[in-house]
C-alpha positions as CSV (number, residue, x, y, z in Angstrom):
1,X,-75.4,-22.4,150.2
2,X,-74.6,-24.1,153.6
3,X,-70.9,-24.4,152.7
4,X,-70.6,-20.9,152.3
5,X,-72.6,-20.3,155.4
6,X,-70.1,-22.0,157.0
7,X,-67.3,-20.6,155.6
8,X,-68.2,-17.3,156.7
9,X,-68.5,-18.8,160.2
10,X,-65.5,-20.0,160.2
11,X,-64.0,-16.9,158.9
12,X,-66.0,-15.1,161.7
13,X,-64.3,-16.7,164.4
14,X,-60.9,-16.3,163.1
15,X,-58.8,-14.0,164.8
16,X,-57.8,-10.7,163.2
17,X,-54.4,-10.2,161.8
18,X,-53.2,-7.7,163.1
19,X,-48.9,-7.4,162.2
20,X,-50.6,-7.1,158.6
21,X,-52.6,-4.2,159.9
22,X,-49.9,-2.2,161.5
23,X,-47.6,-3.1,158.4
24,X,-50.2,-2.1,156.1
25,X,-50.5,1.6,158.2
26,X,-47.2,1.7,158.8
27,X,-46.1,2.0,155.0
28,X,-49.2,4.6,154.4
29,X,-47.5,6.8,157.3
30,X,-44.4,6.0,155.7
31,X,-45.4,7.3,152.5
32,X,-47.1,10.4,153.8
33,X,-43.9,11.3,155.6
34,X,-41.7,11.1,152.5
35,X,-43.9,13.0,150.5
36,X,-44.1,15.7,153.0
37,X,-40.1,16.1,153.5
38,X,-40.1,15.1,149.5
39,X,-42.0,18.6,149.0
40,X,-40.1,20.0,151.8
41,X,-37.0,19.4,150.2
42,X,-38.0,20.8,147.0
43,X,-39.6,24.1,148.0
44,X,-37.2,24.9,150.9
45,X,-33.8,23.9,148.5
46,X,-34.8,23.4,145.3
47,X,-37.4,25.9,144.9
48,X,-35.9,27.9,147.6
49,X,-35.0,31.4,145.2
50,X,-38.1,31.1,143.1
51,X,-40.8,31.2,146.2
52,X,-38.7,33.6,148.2
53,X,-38.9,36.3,144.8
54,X,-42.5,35.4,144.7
55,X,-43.5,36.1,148.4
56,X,-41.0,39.1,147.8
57,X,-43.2,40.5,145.0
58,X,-46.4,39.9,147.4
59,X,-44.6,41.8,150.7
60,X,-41.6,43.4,149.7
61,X,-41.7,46.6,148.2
62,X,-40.2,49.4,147.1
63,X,-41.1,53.2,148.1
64,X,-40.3,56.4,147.6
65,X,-39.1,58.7,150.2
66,X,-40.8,62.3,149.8
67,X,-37.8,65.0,149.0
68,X,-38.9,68.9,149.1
69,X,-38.9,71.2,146.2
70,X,-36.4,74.3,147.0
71,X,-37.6,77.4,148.4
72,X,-38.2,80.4,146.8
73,X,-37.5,83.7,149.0
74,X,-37.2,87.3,148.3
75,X,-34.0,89.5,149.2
76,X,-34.5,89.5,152.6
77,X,-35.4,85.6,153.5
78,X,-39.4,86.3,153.0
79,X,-40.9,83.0,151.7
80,X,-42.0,82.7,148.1
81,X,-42.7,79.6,147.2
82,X,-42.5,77.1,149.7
83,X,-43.0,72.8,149.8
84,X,-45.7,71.1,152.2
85,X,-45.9,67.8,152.6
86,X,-49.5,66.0,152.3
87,X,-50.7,62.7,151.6
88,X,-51.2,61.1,148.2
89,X,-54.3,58.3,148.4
90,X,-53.4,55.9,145.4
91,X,-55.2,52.4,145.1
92,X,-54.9,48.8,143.3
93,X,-58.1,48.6,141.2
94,X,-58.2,44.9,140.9
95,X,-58.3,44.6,144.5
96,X,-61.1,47.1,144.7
97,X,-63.4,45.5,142.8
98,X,-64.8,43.1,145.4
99,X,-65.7,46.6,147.9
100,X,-67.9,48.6,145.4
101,X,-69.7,49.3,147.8
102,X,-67.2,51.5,149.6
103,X,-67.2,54.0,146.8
104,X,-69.9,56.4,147.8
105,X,-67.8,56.8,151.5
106,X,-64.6,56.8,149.7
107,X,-66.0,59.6,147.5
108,X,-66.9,61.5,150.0
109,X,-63.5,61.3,152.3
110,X,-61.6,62.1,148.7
111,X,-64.2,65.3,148.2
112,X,-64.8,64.0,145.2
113,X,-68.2,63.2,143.1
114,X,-68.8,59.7,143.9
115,X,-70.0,58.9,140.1
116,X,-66.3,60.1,138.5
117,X,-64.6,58.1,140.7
118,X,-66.9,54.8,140.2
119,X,-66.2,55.9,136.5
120,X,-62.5,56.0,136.7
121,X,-62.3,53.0,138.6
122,X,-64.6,50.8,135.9
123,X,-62.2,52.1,133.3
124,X,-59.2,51.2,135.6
125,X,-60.5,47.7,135.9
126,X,-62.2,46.9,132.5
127,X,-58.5,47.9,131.3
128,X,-56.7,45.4,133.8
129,X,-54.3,48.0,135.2
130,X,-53.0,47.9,139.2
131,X,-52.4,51.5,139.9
132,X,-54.3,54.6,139.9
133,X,-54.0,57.4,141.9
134,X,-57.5,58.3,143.6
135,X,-56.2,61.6,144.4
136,X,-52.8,63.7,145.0
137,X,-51.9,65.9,147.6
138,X,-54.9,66.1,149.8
139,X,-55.5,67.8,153.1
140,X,-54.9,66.3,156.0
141,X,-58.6,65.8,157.4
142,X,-59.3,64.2,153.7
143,X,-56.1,61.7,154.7
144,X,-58.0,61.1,157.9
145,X,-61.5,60.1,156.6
146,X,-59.6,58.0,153.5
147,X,-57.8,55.9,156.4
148,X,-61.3,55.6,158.5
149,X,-63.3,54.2,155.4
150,X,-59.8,51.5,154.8
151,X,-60.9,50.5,158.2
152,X,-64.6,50.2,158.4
153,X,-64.4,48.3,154.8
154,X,-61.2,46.4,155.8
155,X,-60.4,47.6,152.2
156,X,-57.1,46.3,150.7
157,X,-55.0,47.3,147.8
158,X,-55.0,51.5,149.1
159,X,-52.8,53.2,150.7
160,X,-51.3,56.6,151.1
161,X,-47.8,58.3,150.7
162,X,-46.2,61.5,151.5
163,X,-45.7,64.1,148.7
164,X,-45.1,67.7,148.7
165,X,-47.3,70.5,147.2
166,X,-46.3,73.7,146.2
167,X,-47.5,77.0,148.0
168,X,-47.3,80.7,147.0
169,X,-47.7,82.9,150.1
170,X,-47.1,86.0,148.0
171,X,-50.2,84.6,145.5
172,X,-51.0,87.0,142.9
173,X,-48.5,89.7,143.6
174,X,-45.8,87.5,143.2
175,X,-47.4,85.2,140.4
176,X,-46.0,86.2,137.5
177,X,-42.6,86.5,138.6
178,X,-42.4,83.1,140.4
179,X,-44.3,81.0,138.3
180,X,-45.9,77.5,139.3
181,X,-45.0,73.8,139.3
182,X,-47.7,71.1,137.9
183,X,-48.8,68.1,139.7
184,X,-45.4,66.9,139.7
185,X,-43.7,69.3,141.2
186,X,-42.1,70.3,137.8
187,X,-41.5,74.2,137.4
188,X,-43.9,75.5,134.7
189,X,-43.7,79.2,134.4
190,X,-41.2,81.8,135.7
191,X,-38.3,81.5,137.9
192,X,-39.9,78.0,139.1
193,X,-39.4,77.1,135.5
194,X,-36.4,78.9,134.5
195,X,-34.3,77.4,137.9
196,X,-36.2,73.9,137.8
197,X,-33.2,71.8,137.9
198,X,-31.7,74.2,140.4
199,X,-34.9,73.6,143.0
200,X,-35.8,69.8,142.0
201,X,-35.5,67.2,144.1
202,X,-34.8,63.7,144.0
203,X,-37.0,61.7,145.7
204,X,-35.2,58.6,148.0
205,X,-35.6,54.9,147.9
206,X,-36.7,52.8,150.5
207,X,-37.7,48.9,150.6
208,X,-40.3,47.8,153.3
209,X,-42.4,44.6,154.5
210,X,-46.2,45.4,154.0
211,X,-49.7,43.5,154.6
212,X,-51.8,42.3,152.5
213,X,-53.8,45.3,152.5
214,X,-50.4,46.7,151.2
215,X,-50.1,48.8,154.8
216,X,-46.3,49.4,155.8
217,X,-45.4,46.6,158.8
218,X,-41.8,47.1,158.1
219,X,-39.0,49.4,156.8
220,X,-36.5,46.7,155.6
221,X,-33.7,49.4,154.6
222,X,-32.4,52.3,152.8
223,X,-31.7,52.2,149.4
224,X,-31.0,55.7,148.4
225,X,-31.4,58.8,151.0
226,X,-33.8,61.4,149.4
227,X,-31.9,64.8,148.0
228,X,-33.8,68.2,148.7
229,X,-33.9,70.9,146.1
230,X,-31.4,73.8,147.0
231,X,-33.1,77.6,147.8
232,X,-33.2,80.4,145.7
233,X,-33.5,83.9,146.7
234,X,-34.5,86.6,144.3
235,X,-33.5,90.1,144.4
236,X,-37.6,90.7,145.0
237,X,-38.2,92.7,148.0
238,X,-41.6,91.5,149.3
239,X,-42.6,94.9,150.9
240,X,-41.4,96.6,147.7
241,X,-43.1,94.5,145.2
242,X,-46.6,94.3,148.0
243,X,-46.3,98.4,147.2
244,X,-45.7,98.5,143.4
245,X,-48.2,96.0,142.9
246,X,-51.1,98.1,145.0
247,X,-50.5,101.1,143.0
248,X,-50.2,99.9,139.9
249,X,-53.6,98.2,140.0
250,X,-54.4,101.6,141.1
251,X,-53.7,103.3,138.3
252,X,-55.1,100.1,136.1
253,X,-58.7,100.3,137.4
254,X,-58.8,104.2,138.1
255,X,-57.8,104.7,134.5
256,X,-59.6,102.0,133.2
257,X,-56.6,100.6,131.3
258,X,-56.2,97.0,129.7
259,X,-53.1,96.4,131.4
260,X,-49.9,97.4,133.0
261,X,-46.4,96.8,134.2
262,X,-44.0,98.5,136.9
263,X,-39.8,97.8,137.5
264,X,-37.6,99.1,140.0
265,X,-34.4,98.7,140.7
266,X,-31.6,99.3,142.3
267,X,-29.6,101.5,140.2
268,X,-25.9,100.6,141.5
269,X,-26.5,96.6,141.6
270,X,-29.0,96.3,138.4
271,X,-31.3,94.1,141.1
272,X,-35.0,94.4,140.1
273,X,-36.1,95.3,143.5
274,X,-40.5,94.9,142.4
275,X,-41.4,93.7,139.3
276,X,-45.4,94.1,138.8
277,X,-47.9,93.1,136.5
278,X,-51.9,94.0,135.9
279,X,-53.8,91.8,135.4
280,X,-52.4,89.0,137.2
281,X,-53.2,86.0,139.0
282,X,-53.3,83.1,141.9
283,X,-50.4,80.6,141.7
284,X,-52.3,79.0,144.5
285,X,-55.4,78.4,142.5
286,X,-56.9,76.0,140.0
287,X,-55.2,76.8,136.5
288,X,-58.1,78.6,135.2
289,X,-57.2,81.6,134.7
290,X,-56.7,83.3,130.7
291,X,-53.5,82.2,129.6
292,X,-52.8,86.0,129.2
293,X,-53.1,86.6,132.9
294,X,-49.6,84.6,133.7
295,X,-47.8,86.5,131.1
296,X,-45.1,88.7,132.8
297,X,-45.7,91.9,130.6
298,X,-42.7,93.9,131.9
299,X,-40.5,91.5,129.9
300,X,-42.9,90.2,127.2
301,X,-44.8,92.9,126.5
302,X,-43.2,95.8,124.1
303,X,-43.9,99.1,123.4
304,X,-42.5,102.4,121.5
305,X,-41.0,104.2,124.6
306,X,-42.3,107.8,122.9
307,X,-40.2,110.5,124.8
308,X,-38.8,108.8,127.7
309,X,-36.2,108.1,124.7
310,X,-35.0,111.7,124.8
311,X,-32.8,111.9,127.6
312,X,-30.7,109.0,126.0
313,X,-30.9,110.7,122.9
314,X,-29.3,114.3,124.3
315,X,-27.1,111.8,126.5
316,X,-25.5,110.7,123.1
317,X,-25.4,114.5,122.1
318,X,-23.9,115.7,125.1
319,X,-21.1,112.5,124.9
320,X,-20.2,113.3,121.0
321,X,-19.5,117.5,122.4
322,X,-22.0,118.7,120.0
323,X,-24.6,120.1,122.9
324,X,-24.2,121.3,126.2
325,X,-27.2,122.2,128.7
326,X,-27.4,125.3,128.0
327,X,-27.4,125.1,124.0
328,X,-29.8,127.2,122.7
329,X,-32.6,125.0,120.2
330,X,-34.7,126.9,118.0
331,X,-38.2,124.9,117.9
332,X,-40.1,127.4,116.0
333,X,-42.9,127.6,114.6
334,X,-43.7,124.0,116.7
335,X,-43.0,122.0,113.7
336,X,-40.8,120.8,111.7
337,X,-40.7,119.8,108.1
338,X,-38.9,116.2,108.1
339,X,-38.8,114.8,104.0
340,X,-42.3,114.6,103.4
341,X,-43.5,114.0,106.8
342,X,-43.9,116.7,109.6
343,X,-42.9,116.5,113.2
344,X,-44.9,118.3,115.7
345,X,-44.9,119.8,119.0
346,X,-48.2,120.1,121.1
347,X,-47.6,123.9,121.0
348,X,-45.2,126.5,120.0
349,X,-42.2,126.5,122.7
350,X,-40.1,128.9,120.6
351,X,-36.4,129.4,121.9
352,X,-35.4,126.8,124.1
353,X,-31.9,125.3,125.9
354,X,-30.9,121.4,125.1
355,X,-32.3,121.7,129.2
356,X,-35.3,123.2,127.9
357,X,-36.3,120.5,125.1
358,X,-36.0,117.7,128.3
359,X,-38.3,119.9,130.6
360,X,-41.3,120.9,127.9
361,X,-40.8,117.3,125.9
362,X,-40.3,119.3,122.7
363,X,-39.7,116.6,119.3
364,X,-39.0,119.2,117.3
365,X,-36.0,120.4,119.7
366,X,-34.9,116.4,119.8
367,X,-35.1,115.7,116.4
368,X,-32.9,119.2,115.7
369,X,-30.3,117.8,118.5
370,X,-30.0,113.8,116.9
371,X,-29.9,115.7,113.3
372,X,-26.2,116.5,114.4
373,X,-25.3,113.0,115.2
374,X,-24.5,110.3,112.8
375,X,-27.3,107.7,112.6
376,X,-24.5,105.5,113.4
377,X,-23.8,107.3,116.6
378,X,-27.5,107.3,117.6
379,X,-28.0,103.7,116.9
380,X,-24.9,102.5,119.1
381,X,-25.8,104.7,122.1
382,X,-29.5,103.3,122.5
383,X,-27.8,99.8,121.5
384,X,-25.0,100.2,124.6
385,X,-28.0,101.1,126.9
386,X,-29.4,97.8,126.0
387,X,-32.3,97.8,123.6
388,X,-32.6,95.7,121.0
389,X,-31.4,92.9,123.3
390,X,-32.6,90.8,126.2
391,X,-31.7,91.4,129.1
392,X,-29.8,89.1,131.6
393,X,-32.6,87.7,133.7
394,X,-33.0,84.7,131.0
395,X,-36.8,85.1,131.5
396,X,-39.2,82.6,129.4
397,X,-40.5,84.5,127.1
398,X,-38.7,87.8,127.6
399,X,-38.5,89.8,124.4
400,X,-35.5,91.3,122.9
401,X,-37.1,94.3,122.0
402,X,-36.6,96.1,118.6
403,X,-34.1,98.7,118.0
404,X,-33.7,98.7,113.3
405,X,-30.6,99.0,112.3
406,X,-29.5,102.3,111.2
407,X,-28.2,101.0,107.3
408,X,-32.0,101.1,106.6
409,X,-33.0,104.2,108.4
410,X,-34.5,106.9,106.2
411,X,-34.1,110.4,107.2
412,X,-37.4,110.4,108.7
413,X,-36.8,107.2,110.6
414,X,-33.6,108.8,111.9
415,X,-35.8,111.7,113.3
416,X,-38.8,109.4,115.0
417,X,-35.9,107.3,116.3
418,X,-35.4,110.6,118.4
419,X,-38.4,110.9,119.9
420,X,-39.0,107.0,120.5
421,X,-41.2,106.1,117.8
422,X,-40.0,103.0,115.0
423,X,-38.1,100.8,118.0
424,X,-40.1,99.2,120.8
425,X,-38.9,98.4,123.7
426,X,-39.8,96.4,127.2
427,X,-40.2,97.7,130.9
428,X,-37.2,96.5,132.2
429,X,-35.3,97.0,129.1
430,X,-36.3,101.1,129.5
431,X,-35.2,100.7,133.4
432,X,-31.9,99.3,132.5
433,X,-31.4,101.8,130.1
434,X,-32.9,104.4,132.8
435,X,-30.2,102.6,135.5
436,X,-27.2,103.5,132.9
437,X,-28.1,107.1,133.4
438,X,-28.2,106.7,137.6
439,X,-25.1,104.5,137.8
440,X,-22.8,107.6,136.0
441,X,-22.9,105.6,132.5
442,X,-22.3,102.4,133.9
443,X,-24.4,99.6,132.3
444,X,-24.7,96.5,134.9
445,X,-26.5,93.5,134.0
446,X,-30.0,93.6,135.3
447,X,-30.9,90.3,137.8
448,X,-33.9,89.2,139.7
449,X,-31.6,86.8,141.5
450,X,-30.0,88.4,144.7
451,X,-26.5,90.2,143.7
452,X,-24.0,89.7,146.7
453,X,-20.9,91.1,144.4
454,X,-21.9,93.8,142.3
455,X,-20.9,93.3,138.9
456,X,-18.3,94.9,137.0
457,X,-20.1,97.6,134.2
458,X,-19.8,98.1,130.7
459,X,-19.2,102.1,130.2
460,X,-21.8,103.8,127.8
461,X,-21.3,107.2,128.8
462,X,-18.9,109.4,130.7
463,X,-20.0,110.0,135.0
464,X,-19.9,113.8,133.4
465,X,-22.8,113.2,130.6
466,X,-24.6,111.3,133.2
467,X,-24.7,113.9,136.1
468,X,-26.0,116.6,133.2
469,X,-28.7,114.4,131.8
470,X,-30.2,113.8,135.5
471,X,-29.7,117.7,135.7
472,X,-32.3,118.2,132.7
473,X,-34.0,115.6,133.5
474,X,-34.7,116.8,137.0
475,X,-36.3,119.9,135.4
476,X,-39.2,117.7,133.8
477,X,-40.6,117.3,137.7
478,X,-40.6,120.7,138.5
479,X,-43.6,123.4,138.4
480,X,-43.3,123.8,134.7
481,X,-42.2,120.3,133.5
482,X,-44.7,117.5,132.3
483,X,-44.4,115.8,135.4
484,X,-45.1,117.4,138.7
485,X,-47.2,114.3,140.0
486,X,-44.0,112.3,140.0
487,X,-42.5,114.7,142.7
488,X,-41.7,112.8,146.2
489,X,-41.3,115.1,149.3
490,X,-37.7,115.7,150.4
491,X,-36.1,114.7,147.7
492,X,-34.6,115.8,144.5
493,X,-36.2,113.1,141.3
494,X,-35.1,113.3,137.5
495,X,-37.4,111.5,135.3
496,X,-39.5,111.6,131.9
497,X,-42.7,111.3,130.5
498,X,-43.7,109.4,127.3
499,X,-46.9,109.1,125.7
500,X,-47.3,107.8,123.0
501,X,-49.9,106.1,120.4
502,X,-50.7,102.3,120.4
503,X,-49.4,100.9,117.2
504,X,-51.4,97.4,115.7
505,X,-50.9,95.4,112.6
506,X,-53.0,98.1,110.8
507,X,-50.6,100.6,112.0
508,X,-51.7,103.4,114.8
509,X,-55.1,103.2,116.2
510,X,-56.7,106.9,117.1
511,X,-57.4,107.4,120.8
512,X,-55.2,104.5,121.9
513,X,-52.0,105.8,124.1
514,X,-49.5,104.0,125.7
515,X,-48.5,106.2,128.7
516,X,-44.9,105.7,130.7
517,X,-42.6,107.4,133.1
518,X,-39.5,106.9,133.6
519,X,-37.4,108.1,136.7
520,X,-34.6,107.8,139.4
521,X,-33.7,109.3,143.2
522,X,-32.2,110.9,144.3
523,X,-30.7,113.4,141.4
524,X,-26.9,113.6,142.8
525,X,-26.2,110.0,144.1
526,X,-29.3,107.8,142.8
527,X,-30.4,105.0,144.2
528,X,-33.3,103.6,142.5
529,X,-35.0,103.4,139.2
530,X,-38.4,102.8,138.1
531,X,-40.1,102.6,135.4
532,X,-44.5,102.3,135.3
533,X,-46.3,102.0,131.6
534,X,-50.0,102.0,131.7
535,X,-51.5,100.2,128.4
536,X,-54.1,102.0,126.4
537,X,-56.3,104.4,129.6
538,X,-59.9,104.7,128.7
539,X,-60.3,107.5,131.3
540,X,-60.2,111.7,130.5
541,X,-56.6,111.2,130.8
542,X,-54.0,109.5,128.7
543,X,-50.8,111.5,129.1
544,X,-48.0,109.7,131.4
545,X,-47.4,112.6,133.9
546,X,-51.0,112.0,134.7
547,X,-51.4,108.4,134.9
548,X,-48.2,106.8,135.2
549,X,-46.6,109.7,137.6
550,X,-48.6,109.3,140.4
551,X,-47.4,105.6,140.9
552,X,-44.3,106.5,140.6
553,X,-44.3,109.1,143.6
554,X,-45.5,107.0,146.0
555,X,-43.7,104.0,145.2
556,X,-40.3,105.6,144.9
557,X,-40.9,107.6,148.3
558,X,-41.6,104.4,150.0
559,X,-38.4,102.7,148.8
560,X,-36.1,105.5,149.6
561,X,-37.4,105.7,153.4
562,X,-37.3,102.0,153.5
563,X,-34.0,101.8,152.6
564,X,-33.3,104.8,155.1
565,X,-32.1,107.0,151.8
566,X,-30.7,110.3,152.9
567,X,-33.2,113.1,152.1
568,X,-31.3,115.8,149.7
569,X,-34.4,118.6,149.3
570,X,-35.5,118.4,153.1
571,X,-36.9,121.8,152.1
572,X,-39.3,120.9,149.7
573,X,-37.6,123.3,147.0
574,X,-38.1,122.3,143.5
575,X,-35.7,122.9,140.6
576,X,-37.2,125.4,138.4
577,X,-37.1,124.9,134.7
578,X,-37.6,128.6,134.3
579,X,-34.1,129.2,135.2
580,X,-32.5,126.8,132.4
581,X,-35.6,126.0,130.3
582,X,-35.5,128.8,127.8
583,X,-31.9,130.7,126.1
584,X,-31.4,134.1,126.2
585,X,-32.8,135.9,123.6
């Protein structure tokens, strides 16, 4: 025990060693250092293009540059449809699951209930996915309030980019023409969807440095410049087609009707100048509207055209030299016996000129006239004029129409034929045909883009057979045609009524009419067309120089002093069908 004692004494007193120390830290520094420029060396040469991808991934990204949809305008440079930009608020889930409590405040900013979005982003992190859109296109208060909750939560893993959202300045008169895009800017209905890749953009590419929060710090370049869809303009003339659409919603609700549609044009171009629909809708609202409503009934929509047929009919008569105007027609007794089937007037009109069957609307006097003509003859005339066909508009969902062939007619099919009854037809298909009649037999494709070169025609009838069809025709709105209401002051209109009865699957329903007029101004050198059907009125009156007329007036008077058209009847004097409407007895 006292040994050791002493050793330790001994040991005590020795003096340190203290080259062994500094040797002993000197190889621990040593080895510390190499290590450190060991690791050095491996992540900044060997490990050099791995950790610069990964801290790429972390802070590098790549963005889309916003690109705007085409504008739609009408004729005249009047906005249509037109792109906004506005801010898209889209988030990382994963990274927003540590800041529940920022929902509620998040919610609100979005204007959004606070439980559907906790909902969406529970599903959105239960499934592991690191993008979801909290909400597209918003306004640009709700982009404020979304960036002041980021910074009172320091949230991270949100952020906001630019897109662009459709808007419809022309809203419901406009709807059914134009269309809509979805959420995605991709056309959906109408010309948005019929020109989509004509006014769809490419978006641009662009890489940038962000935060950790995923907040832009740096645009880094370029990659592809964005490419902005091109304009359209329609042939639509806004004040037009603001007009048309008034009055015809008119006529809708005064008559209590299910629906209706309105076309004009301009007779020597084929442009559709107003195209109107009731009922319609809001492009600019929610889509919850019946499907129905979007439907663009003057090209989906058919109907038998009743007697606005008949001037097409003599036109065919009066082109084959076996009538003139003045040929006298025999109608009596206001009958006539047809196979097995009869064909009636509304009233004995006795003796009357080919003139005088246009003015008084007479199918006995039609059906006497296309009895003359081969059904071949018949058939290829209303064919020419277009029916039977679509039209050149390539509209979604346009129908064709129905015009039978004439191998199957019977010879009472060859007789309603003449009075417009066994073929349907649609609104612009009847103004095209109406159009052949104003252009001096020139058929010209109709369009509902803007025409700059008119088009070259395809010759139905002769400029002769035209100018004596408006001639008769002009006698229908005069004192003692079927259309008076369709007159328009200080200047000469030809046109025709047609009512006829609403055909179903169970054949034709009693008390349901389908009531249209046709017309064109002025008589010698027209310049428009139009053409209003009213579907099935509920009112007193049903008969289409009643209901449809009327809209027809005022919309046509409108146009031709918009278009500074040349009065021709600056008296006021009306063509009487007394002078021409019966034959000499």
């Amino acid at each position: 025990m006292k040994e050791r004692l002493r050793r330790a004494d001994e040991a005590e007193r020795r003096p340190p060693n203290f080259a062994a120390r500094r040797a002993a830290l000197g190889l621990m520094l040593g080895a510390a250092f190499l290590s450190v420029v060991g690791a050095s060396f491996y992540r900044q040469v060997l490990e050099h293009e791995f950790l610069k991808n990964e801290g790429e991934k972390r802070f590098l990204r790549e963005r889309e540059i916003a690109a705007r949809r085409g504008m739609v305008t009408d004729r005249n440079g009047e906005p249509l449809a037109i792109s906004t930009s506005m801010s898209t608020v889209w988030a990382d889930p994963q990274r927003l699951a540590g800041h529940m409590e920022a929902v509620p405040s998040l919610a609100a900013a979005l204007e959004v209930p606070p439980e559907s979005l906790q909902a969406r982003l529970d599903t959105y992190i239960r499934d592991d996915k690191r993008f979801m859109f909290l909400r597209r296109r918003v306004e640009p208060q709700s982009a404020d309030a979304v960036a002041a909750v980021i910074d009172q939560y320091g949230l991270s893993g949100i952020d906001m980019d630019t897109e662009y959202r459709r808007f419809y300045p022309g809203g419901e008169m406009f709807g059914q023409v134009v269309g809509f895009t979805n959420v995605d800017d991709a056309g959906q209905e109408g010309i948005e969807l019929v020109y989509n890749d004509w006014l769809n953009a490419t978006p641009g590419k662009r890489r940038v440095i962000q935060d950790g929060r995923g907040r832009v710090l740096e645009e880094v370049e370029q990659i592809r410049p964005p490419t902005h869809g091109r304009d359209l303009a329609l042939s639509l003339d806004r004040r037009l087609q603001f007009l048309a659409y008034r009055e015809l919603k008119r006529a809708v609700a005064e008559h209590r009707a299910v629906s209706g549609s309105a076309v004009l044009m301009d007779a020597h171009s084929g442009e559709v100048l107003a195209m109107v629909n009731q009922p319609s809708f809001n492009p600019n609202a929610g889509r919850t509207e019946p499907v129905e409503a979007r439907r663009n009934r003057a090209l989906t929509d058919v109907f038998e055209p009743g007697s606005t047929i008949k001037p097409l009919v003599l036109a065919a008569a009066l082109e084959s030299g076996r009538i003139h105007p003045n040929t006298p027609v025999d109608t009596s007794p206001g009958f006539l016996t047809v196979g097995r089937n009869r064909v009636r007037d509304i009233r004995n009109f006795g003796r009357l000129t080919a003139t005088g069957v246009i003015t008084k609307s007479s199918n006995v006097g039609v059906v006497k006239i296309a009895q003359q003509m081969e059904p071949a003859l018949l058939w290829k005339t209303l064919q020419q004029a277009g029916f039977g066909r679509p039209t050149a508009v390539q509209f979604p969902g346009e129908r064709s129409g129905y015009l039978p062939h004439y191998d199957g007619w019977s010879q009472f099919e060859h007789a309603t034929v003449a009075f417009g009854y066994g073929l349907n037809v649609t609104t612009l298909q009847l103004a095209q045909a109406y159009a052949v009649l104003a252009n001096d037999g020139l058929l010209r494709p109709a369009s509902l883009l803007r025409v700059d070169t008119v088009p070259a025609g395809q010759r139905v009838f002769s400029a002769q057979t035209a100018h004596q069809v408006r001639r008769m025709m002009e006698t229908v709105v005069s004192n003692t045609g079927t259309a008076r209401r369709a007159a328009v002051a200080g200047y000469r209109v030809a046109g025709k009524t047609g009512t006829s009865k609403k055909a179903t699957g169970q054949g034709y329903v009693q008390g349901k009419y389908q009531s249209v007029f046709a017309g064109l101004a002025p008589v010698d050198q027209p310049r428009f067309v139009m053409v209003v059907m009213i579907d099935e009125p509920r009112g007193k009156d049903y008969y289409g120089g009643i209901v449809a007329a009327p809209t027809f007036a005022t919309v046509m008077q409108a146009a031709l002093r918009l278009y500074n058209v040349p009065p021709d009847d600056p008296a006021g004097k009306l063509l009487l069908a007394s002078a021409h409407g019966r034959a000499e007895q």
